[in-house]
DODREN-82280 format. One record per residue: x, y, z of N, C-alpha, C in turn; residue in one letter. Coordinates in steps of 0.2 Angstrom, whole numbers. Example, Ala and Ser with C-alpha at 12.3 -4.5 7.8 and 13.67 -1.06 7.14 Angstrom:
BEGIN
npx 66, npy -28, npz 39, capx 62, capy -22, capz 39, cpx 66, cpy -16, cpz 39, residu A
npx 64, npy -11, npz 35, capx 68, capy -5, capz 36, cpx 64, cpy 0, cpz 39, residu S
***
This chain:
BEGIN
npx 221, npy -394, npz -201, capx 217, capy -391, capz -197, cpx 210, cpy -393, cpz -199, residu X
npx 207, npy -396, npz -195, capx 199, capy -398, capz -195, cpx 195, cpy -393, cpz -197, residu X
npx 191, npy -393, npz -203, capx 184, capy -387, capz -203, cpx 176, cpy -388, cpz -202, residu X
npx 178, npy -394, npz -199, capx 171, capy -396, capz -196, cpx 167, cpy -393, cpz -192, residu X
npx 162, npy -392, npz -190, capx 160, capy -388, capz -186, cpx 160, cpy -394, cpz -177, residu X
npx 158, npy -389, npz -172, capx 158, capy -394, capz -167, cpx 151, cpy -397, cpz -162, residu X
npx 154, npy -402, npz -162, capx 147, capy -406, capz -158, cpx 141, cpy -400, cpz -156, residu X
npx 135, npy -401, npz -159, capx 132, capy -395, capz -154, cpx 129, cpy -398, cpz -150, residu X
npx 129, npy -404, npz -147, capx 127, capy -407, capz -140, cpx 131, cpy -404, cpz -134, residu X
npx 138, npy -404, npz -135, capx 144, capy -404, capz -130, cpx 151, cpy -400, cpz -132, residu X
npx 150, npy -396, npz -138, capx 155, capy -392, capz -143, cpx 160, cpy -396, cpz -141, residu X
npx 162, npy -401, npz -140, capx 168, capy -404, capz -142, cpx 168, cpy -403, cpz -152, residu X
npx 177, npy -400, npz -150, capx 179, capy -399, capz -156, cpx 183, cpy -406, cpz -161, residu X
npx 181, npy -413, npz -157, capx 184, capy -418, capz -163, cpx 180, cpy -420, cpz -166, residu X
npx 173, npy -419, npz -168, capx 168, capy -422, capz -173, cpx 173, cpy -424, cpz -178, residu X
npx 170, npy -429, npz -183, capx 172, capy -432, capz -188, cpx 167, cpy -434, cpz -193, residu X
npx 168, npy -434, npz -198, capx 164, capy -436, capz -205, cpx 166, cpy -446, cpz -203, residu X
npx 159, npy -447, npz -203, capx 160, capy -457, capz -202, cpx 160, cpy -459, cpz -209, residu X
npx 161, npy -457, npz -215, capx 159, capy -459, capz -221, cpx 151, cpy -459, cpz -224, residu X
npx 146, npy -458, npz -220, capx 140, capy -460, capz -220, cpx 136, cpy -454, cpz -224, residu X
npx 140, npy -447, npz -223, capx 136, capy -442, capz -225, cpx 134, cpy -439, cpz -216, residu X
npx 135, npy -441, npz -211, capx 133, capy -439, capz -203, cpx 141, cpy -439, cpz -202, residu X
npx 141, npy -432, npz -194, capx 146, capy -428, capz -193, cpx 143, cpy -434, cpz -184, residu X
npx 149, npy -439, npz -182, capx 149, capy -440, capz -175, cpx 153, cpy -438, cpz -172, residu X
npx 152, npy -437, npz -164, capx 156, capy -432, capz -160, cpx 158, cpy -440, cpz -156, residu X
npx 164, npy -443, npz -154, capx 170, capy -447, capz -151, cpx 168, cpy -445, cpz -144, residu X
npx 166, npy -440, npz -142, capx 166, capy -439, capz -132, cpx 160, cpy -440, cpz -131, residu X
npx 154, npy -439, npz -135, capx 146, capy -439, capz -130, cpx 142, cpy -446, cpz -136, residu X
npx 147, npy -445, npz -142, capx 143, capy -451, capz -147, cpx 134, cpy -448, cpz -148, residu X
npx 135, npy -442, npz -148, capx 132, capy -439, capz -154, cpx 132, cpy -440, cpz -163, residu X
npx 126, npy -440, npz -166, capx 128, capy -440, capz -173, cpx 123, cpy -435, cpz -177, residu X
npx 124, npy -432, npz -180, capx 120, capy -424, capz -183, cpx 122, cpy -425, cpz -190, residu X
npx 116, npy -422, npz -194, capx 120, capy -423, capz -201, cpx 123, cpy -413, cpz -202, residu X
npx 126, npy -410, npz -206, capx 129, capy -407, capz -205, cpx 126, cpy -400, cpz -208, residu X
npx 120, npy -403, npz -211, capx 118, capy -396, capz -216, cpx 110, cpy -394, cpz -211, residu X
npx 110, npy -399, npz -205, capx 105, capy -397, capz -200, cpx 106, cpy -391, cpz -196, residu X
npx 112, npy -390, npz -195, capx 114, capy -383, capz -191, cpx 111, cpy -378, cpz -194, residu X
npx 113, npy -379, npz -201, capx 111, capy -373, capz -204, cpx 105, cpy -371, cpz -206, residu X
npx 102, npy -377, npz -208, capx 93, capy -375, capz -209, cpx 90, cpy -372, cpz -201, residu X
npx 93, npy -373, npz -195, capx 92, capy -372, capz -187, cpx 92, cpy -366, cpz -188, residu X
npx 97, npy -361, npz -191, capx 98, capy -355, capz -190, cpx 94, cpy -352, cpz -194, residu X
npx 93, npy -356, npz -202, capx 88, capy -352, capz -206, cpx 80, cpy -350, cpz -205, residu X
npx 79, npy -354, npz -201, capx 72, capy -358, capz -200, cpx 68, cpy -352, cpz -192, residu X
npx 72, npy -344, npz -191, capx 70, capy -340, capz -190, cpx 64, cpy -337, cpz -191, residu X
npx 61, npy -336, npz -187, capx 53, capy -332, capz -189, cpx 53, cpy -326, cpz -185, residu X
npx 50, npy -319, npz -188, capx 51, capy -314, capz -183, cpx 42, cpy -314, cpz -184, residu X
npx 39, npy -312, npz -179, capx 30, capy -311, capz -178, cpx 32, cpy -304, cpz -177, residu X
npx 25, npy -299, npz -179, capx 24, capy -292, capz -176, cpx 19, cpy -295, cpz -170, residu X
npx 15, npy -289, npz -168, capx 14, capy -290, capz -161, cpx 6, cpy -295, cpz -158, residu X
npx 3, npy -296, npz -166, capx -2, capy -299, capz -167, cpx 0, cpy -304, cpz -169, residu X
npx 5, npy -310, npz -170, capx 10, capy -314, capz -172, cpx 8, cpy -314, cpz -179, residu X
npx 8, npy -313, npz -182, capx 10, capy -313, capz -190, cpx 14, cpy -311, cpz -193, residu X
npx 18, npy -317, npz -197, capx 24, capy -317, capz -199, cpx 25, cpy -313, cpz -203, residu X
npx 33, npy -308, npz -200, capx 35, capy -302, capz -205, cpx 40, cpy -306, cpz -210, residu X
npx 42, npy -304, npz -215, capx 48, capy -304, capz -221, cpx 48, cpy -297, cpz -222, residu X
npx 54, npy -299, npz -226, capx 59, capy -294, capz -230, cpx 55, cpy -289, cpz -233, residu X
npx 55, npy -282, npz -233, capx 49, capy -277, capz -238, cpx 43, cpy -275, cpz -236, residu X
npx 42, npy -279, npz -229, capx 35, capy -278, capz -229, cpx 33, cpy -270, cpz -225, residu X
npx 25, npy -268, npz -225, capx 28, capy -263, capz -223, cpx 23, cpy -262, cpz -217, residu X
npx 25, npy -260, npz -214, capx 23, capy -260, capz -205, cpx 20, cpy -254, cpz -202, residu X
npx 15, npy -255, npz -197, capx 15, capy -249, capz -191, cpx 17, cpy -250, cpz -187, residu X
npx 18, npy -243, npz -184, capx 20, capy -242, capz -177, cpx 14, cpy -244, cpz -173, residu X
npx 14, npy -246, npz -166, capx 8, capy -248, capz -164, cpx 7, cpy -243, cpz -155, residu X
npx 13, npy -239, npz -155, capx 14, capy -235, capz -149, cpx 20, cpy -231, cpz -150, residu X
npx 20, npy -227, npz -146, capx 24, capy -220, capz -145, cpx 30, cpy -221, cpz -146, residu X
npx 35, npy -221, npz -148, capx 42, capy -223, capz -148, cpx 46, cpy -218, cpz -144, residu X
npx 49, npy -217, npz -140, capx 54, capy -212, capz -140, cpx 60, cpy -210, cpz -142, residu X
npx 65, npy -208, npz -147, capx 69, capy -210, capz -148, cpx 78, cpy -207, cpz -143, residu X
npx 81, npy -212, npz -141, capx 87, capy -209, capz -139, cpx 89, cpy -204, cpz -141, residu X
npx 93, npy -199, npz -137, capx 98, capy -194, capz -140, cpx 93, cpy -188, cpz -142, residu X
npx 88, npy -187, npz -139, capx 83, capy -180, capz -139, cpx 79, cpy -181, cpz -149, residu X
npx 79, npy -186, npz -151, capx 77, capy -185, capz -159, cpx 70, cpy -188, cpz -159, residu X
npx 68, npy -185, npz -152, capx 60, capy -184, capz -155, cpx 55, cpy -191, cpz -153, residu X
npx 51, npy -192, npz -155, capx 45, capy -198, capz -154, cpx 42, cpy -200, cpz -161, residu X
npx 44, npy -205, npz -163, capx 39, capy -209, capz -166, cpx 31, cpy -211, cpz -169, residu X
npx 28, npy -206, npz -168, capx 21, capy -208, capz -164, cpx 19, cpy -212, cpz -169, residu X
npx 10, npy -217, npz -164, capx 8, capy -223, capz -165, cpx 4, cpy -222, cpz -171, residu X
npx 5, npy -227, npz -175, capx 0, capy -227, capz -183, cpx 8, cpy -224, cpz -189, residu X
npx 12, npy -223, npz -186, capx 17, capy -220, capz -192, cpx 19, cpy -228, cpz -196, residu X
npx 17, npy -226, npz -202, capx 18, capy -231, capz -208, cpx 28, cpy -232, cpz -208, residu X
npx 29, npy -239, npz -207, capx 36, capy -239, capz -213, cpx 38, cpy -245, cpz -218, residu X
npx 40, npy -241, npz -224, capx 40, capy -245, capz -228, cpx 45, cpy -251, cpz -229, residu X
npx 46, npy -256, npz -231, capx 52, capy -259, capz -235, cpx 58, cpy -261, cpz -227, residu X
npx 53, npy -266, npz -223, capx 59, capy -267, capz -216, cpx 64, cpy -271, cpz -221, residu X
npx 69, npy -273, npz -216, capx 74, capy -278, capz -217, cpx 73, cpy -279, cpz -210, residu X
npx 72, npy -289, npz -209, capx 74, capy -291, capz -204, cpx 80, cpy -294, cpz -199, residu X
npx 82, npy -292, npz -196, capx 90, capy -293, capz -195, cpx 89, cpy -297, cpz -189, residu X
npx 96, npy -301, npz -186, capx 95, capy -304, capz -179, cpx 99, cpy -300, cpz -173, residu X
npx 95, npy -299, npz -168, capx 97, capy -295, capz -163, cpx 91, cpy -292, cpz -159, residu X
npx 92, npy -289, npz -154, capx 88, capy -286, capz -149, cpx 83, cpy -282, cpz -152, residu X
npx 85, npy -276, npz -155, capx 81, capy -274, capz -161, cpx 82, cpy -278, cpz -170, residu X
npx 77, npy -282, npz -169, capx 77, capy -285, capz -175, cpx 74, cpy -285, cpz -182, residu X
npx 70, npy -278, npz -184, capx 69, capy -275, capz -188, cpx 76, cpy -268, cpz -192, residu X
npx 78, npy -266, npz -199, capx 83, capy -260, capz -199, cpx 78, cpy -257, cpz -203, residu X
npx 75, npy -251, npz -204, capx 72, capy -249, capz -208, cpx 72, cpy -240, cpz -208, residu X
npx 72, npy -238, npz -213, capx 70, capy -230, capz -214, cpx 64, cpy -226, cpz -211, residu X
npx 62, npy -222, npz -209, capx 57, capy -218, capz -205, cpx 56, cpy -211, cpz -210, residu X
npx 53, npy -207, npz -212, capx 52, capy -202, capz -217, cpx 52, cpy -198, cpz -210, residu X
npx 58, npy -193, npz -208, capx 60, capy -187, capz -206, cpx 62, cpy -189, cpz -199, residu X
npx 65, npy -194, npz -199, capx 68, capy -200, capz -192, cpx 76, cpy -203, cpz -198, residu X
npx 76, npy -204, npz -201, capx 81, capy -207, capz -206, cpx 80, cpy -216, cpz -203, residu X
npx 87, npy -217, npz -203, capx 88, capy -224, capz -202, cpx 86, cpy -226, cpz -193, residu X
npx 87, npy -231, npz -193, capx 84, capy -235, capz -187, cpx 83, cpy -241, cpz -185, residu X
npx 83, npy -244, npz -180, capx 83, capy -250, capz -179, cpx 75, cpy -252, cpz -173, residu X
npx 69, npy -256, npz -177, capx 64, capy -254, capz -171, cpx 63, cpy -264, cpz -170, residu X
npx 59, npy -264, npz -163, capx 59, capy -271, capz -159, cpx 49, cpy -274, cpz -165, residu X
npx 51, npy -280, npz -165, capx 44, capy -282, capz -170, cpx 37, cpy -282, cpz -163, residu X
npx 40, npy -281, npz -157, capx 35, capy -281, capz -154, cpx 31, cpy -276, cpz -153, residu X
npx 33, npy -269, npz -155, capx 29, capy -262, capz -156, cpx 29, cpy -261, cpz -164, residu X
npx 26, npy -267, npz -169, capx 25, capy -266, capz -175, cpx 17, cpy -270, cpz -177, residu X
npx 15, npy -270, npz -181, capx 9, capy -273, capz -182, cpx 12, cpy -271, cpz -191, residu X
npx 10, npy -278, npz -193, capx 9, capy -277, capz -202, cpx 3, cpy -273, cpz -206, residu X
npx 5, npy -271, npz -209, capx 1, capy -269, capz -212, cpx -3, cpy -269, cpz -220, residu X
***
């Protein structure tokens, strides 16, 4: 069984290794080298809401009201938090809130701080 990854022109799954160090796909004649996928995926950048790049640890403000689901209150704007983890998804910040607990907030209602 093949461990290739597949074409991401056409996801055909017969790519092949040509000897050369490049991964060509046989239906669309595409040719990728195969450690490009991955820097694609690495090469993620989250901005807060004044586009400056967040990282790991940094620590953030709220820049508006949050409401939170489930009756647990509001967030209000200027609350510090410390130490984000960036993750990928809809909310793409997970961080702690002192008297909120855990959490998951959108970078577009954060600003760095």
């Amino acid at each position: 069984m093949s461990t290739l990854p597949p074409c991401p022109q056409c996801q055909s799954a017969y790519a092949y290794d040509d000897g050369t160090g490049l991964l060509t796909c046989p239906e669309c004649g595409n040719e990728w080298r195969p450690s490009a996928q991955a820097d694609a995926a690495d090469a993620r950048e989250w901005r807060d809401a004044s586009g400056n790049l967040l990282q790991d640890g940094d620590t953030v403000t709220v820049i508006k009201d949050l409401k939170l689901k489930g009756g647990g209150g509001t967030v209000k704007q200027g609350t510090k938090v410390k130490n984000i983890r960036l993750v990928d998804g809809d909310h793409d910040i997970d961080c702690k809130i002192d008297g909120f607990g855990a959490m998951s907030l959108k970078s577009e209602f954060v600003r760095k701080a």
